[in-house]
C-alpha positions as CSV (number, residue, x, y, z in Angstrom):
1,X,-49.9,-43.3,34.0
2,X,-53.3,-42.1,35.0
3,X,-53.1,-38.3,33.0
4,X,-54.0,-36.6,30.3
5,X,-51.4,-34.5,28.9
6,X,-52.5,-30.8,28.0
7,X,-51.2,-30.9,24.2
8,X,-53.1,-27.3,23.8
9,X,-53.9,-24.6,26.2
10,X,-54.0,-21.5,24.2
11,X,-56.2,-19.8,26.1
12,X,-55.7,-20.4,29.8
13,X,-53.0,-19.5,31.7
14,X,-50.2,-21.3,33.7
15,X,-51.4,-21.5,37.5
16,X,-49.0,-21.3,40.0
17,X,-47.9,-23.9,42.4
18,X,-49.0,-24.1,46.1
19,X,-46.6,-25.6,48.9
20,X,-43.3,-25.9,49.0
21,X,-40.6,-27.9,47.2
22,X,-40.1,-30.0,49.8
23,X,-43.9,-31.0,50.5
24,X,-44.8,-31.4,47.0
25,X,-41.8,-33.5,46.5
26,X,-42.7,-35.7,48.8
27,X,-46.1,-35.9,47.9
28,X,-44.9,-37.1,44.4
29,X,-42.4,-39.5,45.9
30,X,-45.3,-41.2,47.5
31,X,-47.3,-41.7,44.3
32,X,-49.7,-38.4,45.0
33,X,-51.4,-38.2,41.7
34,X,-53.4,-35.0,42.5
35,X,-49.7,-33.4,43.2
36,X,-48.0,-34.2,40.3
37,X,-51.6,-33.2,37.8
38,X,-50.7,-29.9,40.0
39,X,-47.3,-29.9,38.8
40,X,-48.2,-31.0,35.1
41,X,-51.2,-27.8,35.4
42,X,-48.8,-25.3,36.4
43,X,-45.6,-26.4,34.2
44,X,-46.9,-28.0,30.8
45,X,-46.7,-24.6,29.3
46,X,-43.7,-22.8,30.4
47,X,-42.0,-26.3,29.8
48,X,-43.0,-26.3,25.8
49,X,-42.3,-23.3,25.4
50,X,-38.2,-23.6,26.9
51,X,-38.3,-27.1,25.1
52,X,-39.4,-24.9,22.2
53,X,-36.1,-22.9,22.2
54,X,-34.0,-26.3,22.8
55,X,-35.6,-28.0,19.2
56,X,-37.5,-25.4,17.1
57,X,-40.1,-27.1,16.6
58,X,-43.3,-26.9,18.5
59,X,-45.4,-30.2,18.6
60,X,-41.3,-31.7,18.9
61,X,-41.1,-30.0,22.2
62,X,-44.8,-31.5,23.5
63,X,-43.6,-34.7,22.5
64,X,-40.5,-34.1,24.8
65,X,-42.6,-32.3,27.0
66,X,-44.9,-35.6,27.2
67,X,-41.9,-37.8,27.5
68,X,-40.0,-35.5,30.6
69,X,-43.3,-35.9,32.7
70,X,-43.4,-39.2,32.2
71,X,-40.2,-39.8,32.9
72,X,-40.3,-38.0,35.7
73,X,-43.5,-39.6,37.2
74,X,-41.5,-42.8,36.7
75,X,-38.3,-41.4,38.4
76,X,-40.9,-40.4,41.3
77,X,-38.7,-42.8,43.9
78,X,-35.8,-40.2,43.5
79,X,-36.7,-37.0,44.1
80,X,-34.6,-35.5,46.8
81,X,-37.3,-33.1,48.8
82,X,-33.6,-30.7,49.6
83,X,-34.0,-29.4,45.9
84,X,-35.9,-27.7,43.8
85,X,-38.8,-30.1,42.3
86,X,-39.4,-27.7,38.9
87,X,-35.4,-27.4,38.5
88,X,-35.5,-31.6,38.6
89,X,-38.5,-31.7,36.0
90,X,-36.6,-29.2,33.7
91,X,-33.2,-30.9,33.8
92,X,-35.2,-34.6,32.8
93,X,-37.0,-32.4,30.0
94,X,-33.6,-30.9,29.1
95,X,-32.4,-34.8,29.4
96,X,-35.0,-35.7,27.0
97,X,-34.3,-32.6,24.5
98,X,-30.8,-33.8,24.2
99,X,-31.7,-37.8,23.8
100,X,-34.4,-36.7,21.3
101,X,-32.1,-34.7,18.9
102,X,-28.9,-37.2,19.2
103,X,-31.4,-40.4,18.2
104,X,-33.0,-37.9,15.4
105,X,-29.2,-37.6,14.4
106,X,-30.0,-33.5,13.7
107,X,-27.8,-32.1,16.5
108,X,-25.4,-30.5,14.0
109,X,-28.4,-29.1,11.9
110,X,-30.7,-27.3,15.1
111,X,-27.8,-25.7,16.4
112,X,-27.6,-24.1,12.9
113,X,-31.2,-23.4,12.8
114,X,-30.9,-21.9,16.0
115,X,-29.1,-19.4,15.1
116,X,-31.5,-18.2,12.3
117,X,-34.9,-18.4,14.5
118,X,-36.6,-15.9,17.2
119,X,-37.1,-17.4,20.3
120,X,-40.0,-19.5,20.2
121,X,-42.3,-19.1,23.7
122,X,-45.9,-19.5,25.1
123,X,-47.5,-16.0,24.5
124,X,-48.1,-15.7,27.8
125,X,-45.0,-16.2,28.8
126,X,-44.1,-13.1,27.4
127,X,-44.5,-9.6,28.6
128,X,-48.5,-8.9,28.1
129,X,-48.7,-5.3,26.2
130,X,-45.1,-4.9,25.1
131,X,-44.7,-3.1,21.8
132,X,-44.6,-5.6,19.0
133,X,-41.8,-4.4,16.8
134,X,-39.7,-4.2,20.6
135,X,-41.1,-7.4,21.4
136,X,-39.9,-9.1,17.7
137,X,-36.7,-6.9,18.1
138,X,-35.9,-8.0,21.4
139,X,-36.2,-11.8,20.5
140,X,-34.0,-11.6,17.3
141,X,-31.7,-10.6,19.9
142,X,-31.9,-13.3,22.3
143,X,-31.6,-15.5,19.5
144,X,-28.5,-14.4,18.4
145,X,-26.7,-14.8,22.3
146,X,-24.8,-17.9,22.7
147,X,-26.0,-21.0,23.7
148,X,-25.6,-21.2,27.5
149,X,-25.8,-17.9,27.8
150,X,-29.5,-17.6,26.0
151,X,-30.4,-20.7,27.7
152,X,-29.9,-19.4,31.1
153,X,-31.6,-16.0,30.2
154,X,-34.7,-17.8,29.1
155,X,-35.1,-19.9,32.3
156,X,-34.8,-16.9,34.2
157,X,-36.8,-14.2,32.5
158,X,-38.3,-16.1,30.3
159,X,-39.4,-19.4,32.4
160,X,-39.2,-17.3,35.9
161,X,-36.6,-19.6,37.5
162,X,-34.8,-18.4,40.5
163,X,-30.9,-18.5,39.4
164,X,-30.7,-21.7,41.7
165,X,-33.3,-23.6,40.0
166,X,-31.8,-22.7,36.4
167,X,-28.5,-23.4,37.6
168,X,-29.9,-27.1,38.9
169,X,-31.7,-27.5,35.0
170,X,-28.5,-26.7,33.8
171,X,-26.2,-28.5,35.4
172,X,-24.0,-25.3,36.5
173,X,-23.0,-23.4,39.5
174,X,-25.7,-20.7,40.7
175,X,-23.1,-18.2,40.3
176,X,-22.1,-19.3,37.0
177,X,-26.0,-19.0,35.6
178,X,-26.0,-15.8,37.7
179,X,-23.2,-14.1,35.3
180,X,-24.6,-16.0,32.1
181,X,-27.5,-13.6,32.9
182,X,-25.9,-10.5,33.6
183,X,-23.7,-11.0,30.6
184,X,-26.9,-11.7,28.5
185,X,-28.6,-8.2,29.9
186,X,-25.5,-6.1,29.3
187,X,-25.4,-7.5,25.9
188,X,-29.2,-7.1,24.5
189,X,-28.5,-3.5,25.7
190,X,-25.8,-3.2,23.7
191,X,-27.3,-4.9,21.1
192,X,-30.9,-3.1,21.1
193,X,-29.5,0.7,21.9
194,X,-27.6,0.2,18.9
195,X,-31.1,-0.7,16.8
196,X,-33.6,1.5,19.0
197,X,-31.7,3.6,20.7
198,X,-32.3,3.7,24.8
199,X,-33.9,-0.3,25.3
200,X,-35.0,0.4,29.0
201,X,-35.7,-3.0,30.7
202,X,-34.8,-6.2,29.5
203,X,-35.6,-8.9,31.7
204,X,-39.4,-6.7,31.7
205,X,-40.2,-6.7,28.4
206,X,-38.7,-10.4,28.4
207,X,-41.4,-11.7,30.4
């Protein structure tokens, strides 16, 4: 495989794809290496950073980042062009999350650690100027949400993934990822009024 993964990219930021899904899906299908280095430019970052919050650790989740796009350049043959072609790459990476901690035989202990840690994101994935203490406050919080229910805040607010596309990663109905996030908002509400009083906007600050 003909490309160099990005294991650091502190300071540049995430450029955005071009086209659409069904174009650069095809493009890939047919072996398009400048399409897929487009794909691997725009997600390598936003990709650690949700594998981050799957495994806790950080060079962990560029191994699995490493592994998911080469998996999913190897998978090429299958993409459908009728769905989402980030959705596909972030359920293989959530694929490979879940093989990597079952052969690691630490399922039981992450879950447990994830419980304890802040959510773990690229900087620039978060909201640029946000008050520090809110900022810290505000991913204690997410932390503490359940499972699905985090995970499908963080691919939308977090990772910017339409509802569809998260629900895709996932594995769920849109509508289901649709009131995992509404549940998750009315809850860090509750959760942050009761620390700092009126918490304004959520999904803003989150991004």
């Amino acid at each position: 495989m003909p490309f160099l993964f990005p294991r650091s990219r502190k300071a540049q930021s995430s450029p955005a794809l071009s086209g659409s899904d069904a174009e650069l899906a095809e493009r890939i299908r047919e072996g398009d290496e400048r399409a897929f280095g487009r794909l691997l430019e725009a997600r390598w970052r936003p990709l650690v950073g949700y594998l981050c919050t799957r495994v806790g650790d950080g060079e962990l989740a560029q191994d699995i980042a490493q592994e998911a796009f080469a998996r999913f350049w190897a998978r090429r043959g299958q993409l459908d062009s009728t769905r989402s072609v980030v959705a596909y790459l972030y359920q293989v990476a959530r694929r490979c999350a879940i093989d990597e901690l079952r052969k690691l035989e630490v399922r039981s202990r992450w879950l447990e650690r994830e419980r304890s840690l802040g959510l773990l994101t690229d900087s620039g994935a978060v909201a640029q100027g946000a008050d520090p203490e809110l900022l810290a406050t505000l991913q204690r919080a997410i932390a503490r949400l359940p499972t699905r229910r985090r995970e499908a805040f963080v691919l939308v607010h977090v990772q910017g993934l339409s509802y569809r596309q998260a629900a895709e990663a996932m594995g769920s109905a849109t509508q289901t990822v649709a009131n995992q996030v509404a549940a998750a908002l009315a809850e860090l509400r509750a959760q942050l009024k009761e620390l700092i009083g009126e918490p304004g906007d959520v999904a803003a600050v989150a991004r």
